[in-house]
N, C-alpha and C positions, 0 to 999 in steps of 0.2 A: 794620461789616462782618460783624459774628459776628454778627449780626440777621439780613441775608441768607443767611449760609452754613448758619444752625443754625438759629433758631427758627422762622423763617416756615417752612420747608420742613416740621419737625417738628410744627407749627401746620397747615398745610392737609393734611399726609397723617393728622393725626387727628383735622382735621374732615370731609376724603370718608370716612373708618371711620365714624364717627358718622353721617355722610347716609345711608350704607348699613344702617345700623343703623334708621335713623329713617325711610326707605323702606320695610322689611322690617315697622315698628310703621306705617306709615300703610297698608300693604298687608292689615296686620289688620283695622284699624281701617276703614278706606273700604271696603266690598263693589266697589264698580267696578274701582278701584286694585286690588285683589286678585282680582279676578277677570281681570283683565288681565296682572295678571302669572303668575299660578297657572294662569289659561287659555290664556295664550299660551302656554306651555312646553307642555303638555298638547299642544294640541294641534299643535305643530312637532315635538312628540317621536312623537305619533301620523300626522302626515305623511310622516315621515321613515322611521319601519318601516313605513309602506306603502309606499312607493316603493322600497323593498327588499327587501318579500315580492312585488312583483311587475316584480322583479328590474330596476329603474333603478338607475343609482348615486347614491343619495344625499348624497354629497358636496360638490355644487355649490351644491345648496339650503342642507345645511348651513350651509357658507360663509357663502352670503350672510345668511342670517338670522343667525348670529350673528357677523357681519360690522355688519348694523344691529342688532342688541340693542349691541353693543360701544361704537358709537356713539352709539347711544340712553344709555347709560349716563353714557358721555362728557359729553354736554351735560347732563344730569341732576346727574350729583353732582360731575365736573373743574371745566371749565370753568366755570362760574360763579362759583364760590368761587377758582378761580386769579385771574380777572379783577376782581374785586373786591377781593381782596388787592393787585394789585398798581394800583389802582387808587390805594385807600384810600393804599400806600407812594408813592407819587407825589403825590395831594393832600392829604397826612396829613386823613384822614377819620378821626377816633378814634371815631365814635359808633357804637356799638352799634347802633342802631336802623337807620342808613344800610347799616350793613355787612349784616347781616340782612337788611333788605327789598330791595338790591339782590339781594343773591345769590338770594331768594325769587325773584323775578321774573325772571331769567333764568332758574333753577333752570323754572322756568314755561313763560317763553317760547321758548325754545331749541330743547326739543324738537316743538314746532309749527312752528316756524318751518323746521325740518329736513326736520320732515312736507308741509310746504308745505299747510299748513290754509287752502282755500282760500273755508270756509262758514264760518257761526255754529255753533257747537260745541253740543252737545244738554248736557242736564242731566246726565247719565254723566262727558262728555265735561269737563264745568266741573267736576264735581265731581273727577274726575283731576287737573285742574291745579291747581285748589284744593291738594289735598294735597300734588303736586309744589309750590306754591309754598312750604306751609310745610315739606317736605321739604329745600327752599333754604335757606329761613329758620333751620332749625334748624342745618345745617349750617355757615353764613356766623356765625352766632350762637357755635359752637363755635370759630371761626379765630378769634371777637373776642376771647374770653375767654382765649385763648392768645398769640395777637400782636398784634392789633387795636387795643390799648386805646395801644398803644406808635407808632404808626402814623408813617412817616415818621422815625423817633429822638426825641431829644430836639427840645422846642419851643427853635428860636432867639431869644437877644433881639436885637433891632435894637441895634446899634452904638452909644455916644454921641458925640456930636461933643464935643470937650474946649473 
């Protein structure tokens, strides 16, 4: 019960620190991914004082865009690694490897699927998710090395009949 209460929870909030951390290095690292992210701001922030030097209230717009960045974020670095962990506690999944490339791959597909990606994605575009995958990966990879390896409790022995 002290699994539940204590480590998972202290296991996945310091594995989204680390996706966000390992987001921020694949945002250096990938030109697309960082340009995506470093341009999007740019220019929502340049959207935004336009629409206020020519006196709209910007505030709705706000909202909403970071209303989906919030959520964009959510399926990125939450959600995947929540879902996986409690995956993993349910089918005592201990492997590192499963724990990692699922959370990579939701980490991945999530936010497309959010996006409702309705074409084949351009080479930019794969290259984004690329990075988001191991953006997943690295973070599912951090909940392993913390609660993961323990997954579900102790393993039970089957019973013996006397």
């Amino acid at each position: 019960m002290l699994r539940w209460l204590l480590l998972i929870p202290f296991a996945l909030l310091f594995a989204i620190g680390s996706g966000l951390a390992a987001l921020m290095v694949a945002g250096v690292a990938s030109p697309d991914l960082g340009l995506l992210i470093g341009g999007g701001f740019e220019r929502l922030l340049a959207a935004l004082f336009d629409q206020a030097e020519r006196g709209f209230d910007p505030g709705p717009t706000a909202e909403a865009a970071f209303s989906l960045l919030g959520r964009l974020g959510f399926a990125i670095l939450v959600l995947p690694v929540v879902l996986v962990a409690i995956a993993s506690e349910l089918f005592r999944f201990r492997s590192g490897l499963i724990q990692s490339g699922l959370t990579g791959l939701l980490a991945a597909l999530l936010p497309l699927a959010m996006l409702g990606m309705a074409r084949a994605p351009s080479a930019g575009e794969l290259q984004v998710v690329s990075a988001l995958f191991l953006v997943g990966a690295a973070t599912g990879f951090v909940y392993w090395l913390i609660a993961g390896r323990g997954a579900g409790g102790e393993k039970r022995e089957p019973q013996r009949q006397a």
